[in-house]
C-alpha positions as CSV (number, residue, x, y, z in Angstrom):
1,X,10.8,88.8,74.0
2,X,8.4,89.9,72.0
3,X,9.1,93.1,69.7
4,X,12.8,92.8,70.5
5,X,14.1,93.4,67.3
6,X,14.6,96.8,65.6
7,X,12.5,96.4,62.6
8,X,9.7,96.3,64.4
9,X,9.9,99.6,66.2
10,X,7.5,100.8,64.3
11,X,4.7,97.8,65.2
12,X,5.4,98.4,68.9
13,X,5.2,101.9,68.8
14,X,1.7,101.6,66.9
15,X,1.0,99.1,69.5
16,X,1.3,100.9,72.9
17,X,-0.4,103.8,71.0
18,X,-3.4,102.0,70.2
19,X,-3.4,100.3,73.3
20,X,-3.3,103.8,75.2
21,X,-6.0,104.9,73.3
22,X,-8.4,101.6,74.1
23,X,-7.7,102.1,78.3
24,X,-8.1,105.6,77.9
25,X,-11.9,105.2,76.0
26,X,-12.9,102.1,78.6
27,X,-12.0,104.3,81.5
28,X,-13.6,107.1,80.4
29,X,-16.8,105.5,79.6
30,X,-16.8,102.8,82.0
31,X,-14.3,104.2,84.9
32,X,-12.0,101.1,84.7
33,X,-9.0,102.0,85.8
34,X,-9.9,104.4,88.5
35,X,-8.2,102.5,91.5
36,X,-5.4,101.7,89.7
37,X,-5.2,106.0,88.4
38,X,-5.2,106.6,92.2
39,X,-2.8,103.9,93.6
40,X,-0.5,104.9,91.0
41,X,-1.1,108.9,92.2
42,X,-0.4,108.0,96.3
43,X,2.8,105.8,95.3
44,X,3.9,108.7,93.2
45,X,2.7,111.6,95.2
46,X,5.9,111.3,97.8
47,X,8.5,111.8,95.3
48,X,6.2,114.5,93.9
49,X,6.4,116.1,97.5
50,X,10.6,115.6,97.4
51,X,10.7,117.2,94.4
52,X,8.8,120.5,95.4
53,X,10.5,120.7,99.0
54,X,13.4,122.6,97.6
55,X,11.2,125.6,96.3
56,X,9.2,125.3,98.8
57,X,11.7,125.9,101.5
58,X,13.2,128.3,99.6
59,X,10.0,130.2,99.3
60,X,9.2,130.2,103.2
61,X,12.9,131.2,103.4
62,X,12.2,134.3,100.9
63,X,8.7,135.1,102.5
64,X,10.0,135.0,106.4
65,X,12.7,137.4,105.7
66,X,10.8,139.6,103.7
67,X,8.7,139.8,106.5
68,X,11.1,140.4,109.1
69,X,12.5,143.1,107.4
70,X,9.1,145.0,106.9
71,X,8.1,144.1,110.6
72,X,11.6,145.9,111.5
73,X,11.3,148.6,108.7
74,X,7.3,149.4,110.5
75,X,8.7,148.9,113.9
76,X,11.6,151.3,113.4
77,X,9.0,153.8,111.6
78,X,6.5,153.3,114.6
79,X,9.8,154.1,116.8
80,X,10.5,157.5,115.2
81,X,6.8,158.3,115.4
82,X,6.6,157.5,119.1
83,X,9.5,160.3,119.9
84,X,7.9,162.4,117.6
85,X,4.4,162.4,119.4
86,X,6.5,162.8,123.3
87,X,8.6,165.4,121.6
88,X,5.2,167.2,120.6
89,X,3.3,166.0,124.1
90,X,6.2,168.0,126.0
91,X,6.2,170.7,124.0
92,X,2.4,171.5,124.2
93,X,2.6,170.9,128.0
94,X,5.7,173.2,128.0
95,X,3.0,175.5,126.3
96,X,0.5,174.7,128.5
97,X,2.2,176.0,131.3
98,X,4.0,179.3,129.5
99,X,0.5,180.0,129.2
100,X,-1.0,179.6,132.6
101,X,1.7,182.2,133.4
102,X,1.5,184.3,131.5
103,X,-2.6,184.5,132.0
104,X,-1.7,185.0,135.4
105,X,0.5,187.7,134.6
106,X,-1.9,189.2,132.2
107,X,-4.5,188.8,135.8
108,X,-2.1,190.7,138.4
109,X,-1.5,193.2,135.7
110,X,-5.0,194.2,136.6
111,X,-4.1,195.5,139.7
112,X,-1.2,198.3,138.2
113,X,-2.2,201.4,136.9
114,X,-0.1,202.4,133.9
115,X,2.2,200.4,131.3
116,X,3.3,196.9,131.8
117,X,5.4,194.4,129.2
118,X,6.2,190.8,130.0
119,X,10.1,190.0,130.0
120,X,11.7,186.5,130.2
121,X,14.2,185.4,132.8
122,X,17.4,184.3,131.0
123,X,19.4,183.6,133.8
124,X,19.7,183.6,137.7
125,X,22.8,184.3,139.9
126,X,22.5,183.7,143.6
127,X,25.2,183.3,146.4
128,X,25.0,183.2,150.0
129,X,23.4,186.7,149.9
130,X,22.6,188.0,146.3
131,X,20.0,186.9,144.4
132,X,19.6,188.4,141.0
133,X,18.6,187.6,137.6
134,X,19.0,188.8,134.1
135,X,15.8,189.5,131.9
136,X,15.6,190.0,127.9
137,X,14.6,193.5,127.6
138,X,16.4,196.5,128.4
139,X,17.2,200.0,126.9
140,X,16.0,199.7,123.7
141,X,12.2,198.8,125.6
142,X,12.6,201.8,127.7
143,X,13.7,200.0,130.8
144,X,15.1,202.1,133.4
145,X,17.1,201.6,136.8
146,X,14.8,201.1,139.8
147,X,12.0,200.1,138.0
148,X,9.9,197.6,139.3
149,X,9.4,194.2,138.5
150,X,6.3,192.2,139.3
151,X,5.4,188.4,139.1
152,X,1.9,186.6,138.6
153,X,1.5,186.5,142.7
154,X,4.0,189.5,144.2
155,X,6.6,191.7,144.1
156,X,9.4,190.0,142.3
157,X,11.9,193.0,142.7
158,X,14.0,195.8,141.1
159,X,16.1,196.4,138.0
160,X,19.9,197.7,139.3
161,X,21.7,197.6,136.0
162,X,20.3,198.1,132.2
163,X,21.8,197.5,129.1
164,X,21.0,197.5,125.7
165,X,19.1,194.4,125.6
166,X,19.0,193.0,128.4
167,X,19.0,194.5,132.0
168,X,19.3,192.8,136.0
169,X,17.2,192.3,138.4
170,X,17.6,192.2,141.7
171,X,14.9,189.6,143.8
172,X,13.4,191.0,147.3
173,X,15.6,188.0,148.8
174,X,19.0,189.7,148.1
175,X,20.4,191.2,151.1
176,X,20.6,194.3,149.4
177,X,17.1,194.8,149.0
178,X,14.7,196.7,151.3
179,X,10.7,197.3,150.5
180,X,8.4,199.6,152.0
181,X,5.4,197.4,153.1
182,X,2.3,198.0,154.8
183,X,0.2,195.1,157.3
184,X,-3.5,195.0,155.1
185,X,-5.3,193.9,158.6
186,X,-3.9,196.7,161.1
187,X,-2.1,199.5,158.4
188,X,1.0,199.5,160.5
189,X,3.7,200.6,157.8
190,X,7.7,199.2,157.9
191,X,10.6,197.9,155.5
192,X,11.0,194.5,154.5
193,X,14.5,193.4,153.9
194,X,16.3,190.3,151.7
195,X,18.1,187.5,154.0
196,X,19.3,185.9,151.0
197,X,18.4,183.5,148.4
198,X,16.1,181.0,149.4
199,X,15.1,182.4,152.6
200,X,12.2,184.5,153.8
201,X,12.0,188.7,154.3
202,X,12.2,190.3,157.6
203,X,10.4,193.3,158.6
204,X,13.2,195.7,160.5
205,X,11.6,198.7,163.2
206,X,8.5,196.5,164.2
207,X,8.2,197.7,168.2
208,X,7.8,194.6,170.3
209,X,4.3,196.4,171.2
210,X,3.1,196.4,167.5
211,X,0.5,194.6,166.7
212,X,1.3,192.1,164.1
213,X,0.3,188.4,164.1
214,X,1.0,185.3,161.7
215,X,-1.0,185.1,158.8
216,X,-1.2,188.9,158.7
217,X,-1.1,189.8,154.1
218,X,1.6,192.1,153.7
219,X,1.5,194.8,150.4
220,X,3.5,197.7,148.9
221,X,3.1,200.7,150.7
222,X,3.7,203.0,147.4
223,X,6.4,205.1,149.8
224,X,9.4,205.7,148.1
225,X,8.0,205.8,144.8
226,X,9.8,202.5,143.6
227,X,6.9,200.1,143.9
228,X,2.9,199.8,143.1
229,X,0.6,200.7,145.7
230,X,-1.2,197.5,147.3
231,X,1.0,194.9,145.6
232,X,1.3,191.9,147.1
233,X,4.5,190.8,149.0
234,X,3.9,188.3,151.0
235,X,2.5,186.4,154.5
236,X,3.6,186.8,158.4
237,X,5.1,183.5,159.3
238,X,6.9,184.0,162.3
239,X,6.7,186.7,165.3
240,X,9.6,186.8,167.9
241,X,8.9,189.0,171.0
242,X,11.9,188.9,173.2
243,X,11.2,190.6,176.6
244,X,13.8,193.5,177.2
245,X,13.9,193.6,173.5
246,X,13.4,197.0,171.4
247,X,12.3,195.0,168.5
248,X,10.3,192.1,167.7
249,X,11.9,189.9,164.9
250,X,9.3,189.4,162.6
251,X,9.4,186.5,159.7
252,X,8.0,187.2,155.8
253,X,7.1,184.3,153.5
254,X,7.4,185.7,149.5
255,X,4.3,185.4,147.7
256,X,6.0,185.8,144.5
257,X,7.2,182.8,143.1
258,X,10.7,184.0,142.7
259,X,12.7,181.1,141.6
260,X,10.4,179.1,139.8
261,X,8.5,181.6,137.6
262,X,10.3,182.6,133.7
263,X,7.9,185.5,132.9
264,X,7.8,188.3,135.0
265,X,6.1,192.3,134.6
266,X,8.1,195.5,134.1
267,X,5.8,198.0,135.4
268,X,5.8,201.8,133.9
269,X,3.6,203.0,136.9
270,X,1.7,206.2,136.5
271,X,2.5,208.7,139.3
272,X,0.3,210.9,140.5
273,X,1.5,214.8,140.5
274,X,3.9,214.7,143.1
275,X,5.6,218.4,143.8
276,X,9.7,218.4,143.4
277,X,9.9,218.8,147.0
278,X,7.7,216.1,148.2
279,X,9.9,213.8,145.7
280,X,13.2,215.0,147.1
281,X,11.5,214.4,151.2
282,X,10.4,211.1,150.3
283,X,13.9,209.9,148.8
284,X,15.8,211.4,151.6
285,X,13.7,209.2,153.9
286,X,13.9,206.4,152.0
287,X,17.6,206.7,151.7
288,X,17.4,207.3,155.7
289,X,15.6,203.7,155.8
290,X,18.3,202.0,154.2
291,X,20.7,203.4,156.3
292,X,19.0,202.2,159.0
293,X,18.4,198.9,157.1
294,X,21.9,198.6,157.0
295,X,22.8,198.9,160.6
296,X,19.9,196.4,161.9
297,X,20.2,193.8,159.1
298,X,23.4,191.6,160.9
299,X,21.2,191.8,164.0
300,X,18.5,190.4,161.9
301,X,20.1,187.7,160.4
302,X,21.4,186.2,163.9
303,X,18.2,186.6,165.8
304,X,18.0,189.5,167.4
């Protein structure tokens, strides 16, 4: 073979040198070897292709992890951000409605001569026949026992106990309770009475002559001095006239929303001059009326 021998490393070397440099001038100038330049790129192109397939995997490997993780890392952010925006949804709806009440409060207020504060409900006890509540304001605002408490649309009741900051209140449901009430259409004056939590008033001494209907509006009467004059209390819903019967059994429906409203009035009403005596007459028959309350309530409650 030719150039086989050592010596002539040297001559062969020159040789394929020279020779590289005469193809590489004839293709340049007249494009001689361009079909063989791109056979010899396609049969090599494959194994070019193996050799990159490694990287490249590990590069799609690399990129579709790194973008799972950011996809996870924005979806766990978007997550947070979602609760974030309910959290602050409910609590603006929460305000929403705090203040709805309390403009309604601020609207019924309107209708009481003299100082009002708004107090918070911080709890409600209620068994088969009481029904009272706790509020968070008590001696240290000047709250007093027997004062009366109003709601955003009625008489919500009367505070029976006070401490030093907080004080209860007992609802116009509670047995115990007795209000004196006056019919707006006919001015025929009585005393509505609690039948318990979650049921109606009843008016007690309504002669089975007396004219009083359903839908009649039925306010504070001022008597006693205890609550507002004109206040509202509630609706006629139900008039039982039992032939041979001294009394009819008449049926209230609250206007105040007693268990669902939070914010309710203390009222410091302004009296007008009112002689000692006059004071003393109309707490002797106001005690009188409970007494009587007391006696005609069971009779009440089982339909008589």
């Amino acid at each position: 073979m030719l150039f086989n021998n050592s010596q002539y490393i040297g001559i062969r070397t020159l040789f394929f040198v020279v020779l590289s440099i005469v193809i590489m001038m004839a293709d340049h100038r007249h494009h001689q070897f361009g079909t063989v330049r791109s056979f010899l790129s396609d049969a090599v192109a494959p194994l070019q292709y193996t050799v990159n397939w490694p990287m490249d995997v590990a590069d799609w490997v690399k990129s579709s992890f790194s973008a799972k993780h950011e996809l996870i890392k924005e979806n766990t952010h978007l997550k947070m951000q979602n609760l974030l925006l309910k959290a602050k949804v409910q609590k603006i709806l929460a305000l929403q409605k705090e203040n709805k009440s309390l403009r309604a409060l601020l609207q019924s207020s309107n209708q009481v001569t003299g100082r009002v504060e708004v107090a918070q409900l911080l709890a409600v006890d209620m068994d088969s026949y009481i029904a009272q509540a706790i509020l968070n304001k008590g001696a240290s605002k000047k709250v007093f026992v027997g004062q009366p408490v109003l709601g955003a649309k009625g008489v919500m009741g009367q505070i029976t106990h006070v401490n030093h900051l907080t004080s209860r209140l007992m609802l116009i449901t509670d047995t115990r309770s007795a209000v004196p009430i006056v019919d707006n259409r006919t001015g025929m004056r009585a005393i509505a009475v609690g039948m318990g939590p979650h049921r109606p008033l009843a008016l007690i001494n309504i002669p089975e002559t007396a004219d009083i209907a359903v839908g009649d509006k039925i306010t504070t009467s001022g008597l006693g001095l205890r609550y507002p004059v004109g206040y509202p209390l509630g609706i006629v819903t139900k008039v039982v006239e039992k032939p041979g019967q001294q009394y009819a059994k008449v049926v209230v429906s609250p206007t105040a929303r007693l268990y669902r409203d939070r914010q309710v009035l203390l009222v410091w009403e302004q009296q007008a001059n009112i002689s000692d005596e006059a004071k003393r007459e109309l707490q002797q028959m106001e005690k009188e009326d409970r007494n009587l309350n007391q006696q005609l309530l069971q009779r009440v409650r089982d339909g008589g």
